[in-house]
N, C-alpha and C positions, 0 to 999 in steps of 0.2 A: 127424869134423870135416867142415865144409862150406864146400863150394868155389862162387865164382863163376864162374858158365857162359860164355865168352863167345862165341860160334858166326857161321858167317856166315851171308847170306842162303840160301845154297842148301843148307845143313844142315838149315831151316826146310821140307823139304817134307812131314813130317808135317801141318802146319799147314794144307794144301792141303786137307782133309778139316773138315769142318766143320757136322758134323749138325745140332747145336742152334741156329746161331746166325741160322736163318732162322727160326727158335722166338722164340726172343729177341725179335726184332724184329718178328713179326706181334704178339708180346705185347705190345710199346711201346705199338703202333698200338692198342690193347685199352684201354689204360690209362684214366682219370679225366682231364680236362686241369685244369690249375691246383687249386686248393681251400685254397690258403696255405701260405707256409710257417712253420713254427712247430718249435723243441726242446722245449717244453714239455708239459706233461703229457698236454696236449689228443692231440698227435702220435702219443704213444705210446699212450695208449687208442685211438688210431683205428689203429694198426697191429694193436693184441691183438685189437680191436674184427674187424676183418678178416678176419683168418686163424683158422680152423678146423679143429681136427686130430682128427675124432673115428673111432672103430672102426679106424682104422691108413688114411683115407682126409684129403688132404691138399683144402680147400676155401678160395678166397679171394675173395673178395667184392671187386671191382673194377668195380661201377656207377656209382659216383658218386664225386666228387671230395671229399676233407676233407684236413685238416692235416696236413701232412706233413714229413720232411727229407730228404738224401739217400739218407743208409744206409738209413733207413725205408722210400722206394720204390721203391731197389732190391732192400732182400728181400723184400719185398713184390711184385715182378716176380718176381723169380726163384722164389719159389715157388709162383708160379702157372704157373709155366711149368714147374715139377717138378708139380703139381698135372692139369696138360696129358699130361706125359709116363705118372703114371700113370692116366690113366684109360685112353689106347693098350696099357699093360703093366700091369695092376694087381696082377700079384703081387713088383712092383719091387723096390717099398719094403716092410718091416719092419713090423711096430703101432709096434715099441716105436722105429725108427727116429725115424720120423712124429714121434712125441711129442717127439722132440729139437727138432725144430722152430721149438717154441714159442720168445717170446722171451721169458718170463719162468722165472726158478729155481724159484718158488715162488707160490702167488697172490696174496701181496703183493709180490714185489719183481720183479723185470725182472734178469735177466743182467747181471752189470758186464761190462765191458770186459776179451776177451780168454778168457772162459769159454764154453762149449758152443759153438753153433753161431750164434745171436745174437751173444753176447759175443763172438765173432771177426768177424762181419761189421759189426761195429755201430763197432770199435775203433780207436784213433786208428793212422796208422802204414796200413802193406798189409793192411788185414781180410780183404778177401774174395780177395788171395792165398793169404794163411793158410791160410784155411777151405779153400780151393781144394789147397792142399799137403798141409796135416793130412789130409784125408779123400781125397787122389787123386780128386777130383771136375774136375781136367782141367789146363791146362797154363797157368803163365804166363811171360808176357816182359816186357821193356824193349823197345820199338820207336820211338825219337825220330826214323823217317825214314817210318814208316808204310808199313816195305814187306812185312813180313805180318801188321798188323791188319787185322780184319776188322771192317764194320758187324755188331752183335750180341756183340760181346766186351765184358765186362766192365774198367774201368775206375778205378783209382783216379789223381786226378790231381794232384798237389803244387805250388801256385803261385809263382811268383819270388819274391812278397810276403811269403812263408812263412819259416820256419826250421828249414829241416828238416823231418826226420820225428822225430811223438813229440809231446813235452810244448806245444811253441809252433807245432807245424804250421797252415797253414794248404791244405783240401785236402777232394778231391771225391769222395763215390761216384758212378760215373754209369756209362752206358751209351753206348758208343762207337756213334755213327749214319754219320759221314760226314766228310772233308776236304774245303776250299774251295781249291782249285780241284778237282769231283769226278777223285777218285782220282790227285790229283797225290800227288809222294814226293818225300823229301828236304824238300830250301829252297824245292821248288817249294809245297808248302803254307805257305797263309795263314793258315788257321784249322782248329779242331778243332770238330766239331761232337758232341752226346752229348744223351740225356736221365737226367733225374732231377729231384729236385725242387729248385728254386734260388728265392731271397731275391732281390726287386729293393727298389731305394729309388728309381726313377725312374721311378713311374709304372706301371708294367705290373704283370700280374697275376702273382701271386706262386706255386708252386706245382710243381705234375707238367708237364712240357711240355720240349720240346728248347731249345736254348741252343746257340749256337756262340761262341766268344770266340778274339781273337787266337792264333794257336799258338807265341809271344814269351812269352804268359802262361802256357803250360804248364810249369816249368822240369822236371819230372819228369813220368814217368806208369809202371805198373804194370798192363799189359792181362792178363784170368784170360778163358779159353776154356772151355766148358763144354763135356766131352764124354766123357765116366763117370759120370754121376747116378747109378748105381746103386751106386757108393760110397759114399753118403750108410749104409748102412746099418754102413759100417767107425766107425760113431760109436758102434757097441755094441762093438767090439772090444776087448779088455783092454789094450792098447798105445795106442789113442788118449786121450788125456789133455784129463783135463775142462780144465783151463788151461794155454793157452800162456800160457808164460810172457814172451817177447819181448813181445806185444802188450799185456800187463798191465800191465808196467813201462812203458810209451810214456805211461801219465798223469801220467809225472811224472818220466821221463828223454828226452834228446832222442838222437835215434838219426840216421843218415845214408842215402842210397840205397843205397849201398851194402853193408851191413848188411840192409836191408828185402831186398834180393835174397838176399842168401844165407841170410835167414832162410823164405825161402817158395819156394826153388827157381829163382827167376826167369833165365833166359834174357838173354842181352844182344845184339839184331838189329845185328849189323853193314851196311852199306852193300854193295850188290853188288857186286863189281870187275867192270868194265868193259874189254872187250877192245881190246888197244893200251893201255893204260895199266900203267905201272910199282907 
């Protein structure tokens, strides 16, 4: 059975370590800016189009800006940033890892929702906690006071507009960059700021590029720390299972945060206590 964690701030000093997530973030800076946004077909050949997995060597083509969506740019970051890490270590990864990789099942068809390692980052609901918990590829939490997220954690974020998680959600892959007022906590933050790729209707160019938006509008969020890649190769393990099944079912059952957490391990950041206070 599994339990919700709910720990305080100063349980969080693991978290004080944080190898990847200056990785993370020179790779933002790396990225394409804008090139559209788009779910449709285009999007997706330009992610396959991208990523290259050939001899057991992980290759992402990140020069130029094209079609994009969320989940799209962020696996699309992150494995270029796995992509980074092995060329530092090249006997990391696996051949047969590597080839998990990919986001399609077959060369006609793309991973649904919830299967391999696409189909979990890809999936409605906490994907890339999932992927993060499935494969011990690093740690996530709940942190609504932002007092140990880090710039370069991974992010899913669940809007007020939404319902829920799952079938009717409404909700973000992205990459966590920064709070407004910088490094304020609590209520003292205004806004969240992150990159990935985001849809405007008012003018601006549509695309890869950071975004900040009220943090009123956040009603949930799910931050995944990277800081084990080299469990990426526990994907060939006989225990790891091609389909989660929680994230499969979210096309068409609606689920709660609370649930999303205890299905991916998540963490819940309490508020420091403050000395003199009851």
């Amino acid at each position: 059975m599994k339990y919700l964690l709910i720990v305080n701030f100063m349980s969080f000093v693991a978290f004080a370590s944080t190898p990847y997530n200056a990785q993370v973030l020179e790779t933002v800076r790396e990225m394409p800016q804008a090139g559209g946004y788009s779910t449709g077909r285009d999007a997706f050949a330009e992610l396959d189009r991208r990523i290259q997995l050939v001899d057991g060597e992980i290759s992402v083509d990140n020069r130029v800006p094209g079609p994009s969506f969320c989940s799209s740019a962020t696996y699309f970051l992150v494995l270029k940033v796995l992509e980074k890490i092995q060329n530092k270590t090249p006997e990391i990864f696996q051949t047969a890892s590597v080839l998990k990789l990919s986001p399609r099942e077959t060369p006609e068809k793309f991973l649904q929702d919830g299967f391999g390692i696409w189909g979990r980052w890809n999936a409605n609901g906490p994907g890339t906690a999932a992927l993060f918990h499935d494969l011990d590829l690093g740690d996530n939490f709940s942190d609504d006071g932002f007092y140990v997220a880090k710039p370069g954690d991974f992010l899913k974020i669940f809007w007020r507009w939404g319902e829920g998680v799952g079938k009717l959600e409404r909700g973000h892959s992205v990459v966590f960059t920064r709070v407004v007022p910088a490094n304020a906590k609590g209520s003292r933050v205004r806004e969240v700021c992150f990159w990935s790729s985001h849809g405007y209707e008012d003018g601006r160019t549509s695309g890869m590029g950071e975004k900040c938006v009220p943090r009123a509008d956040a009603k949930e969020m799910i931050f995944s720390r990277l800081l084990r890649p080299e469990n990426l190769n526990r994907v060939l393990a006989p225990e790891f299972r091609h389909e989660n099944k929680y994230l499969s079912s979210l096309l068409d059952t609606i689920s709660t945060i609370d649930e999303a957490r205890r299905e991916t391990g998540a963490r819940v950041v309490n508020p420091p206590r403050l000395k003199g206070r009851l």
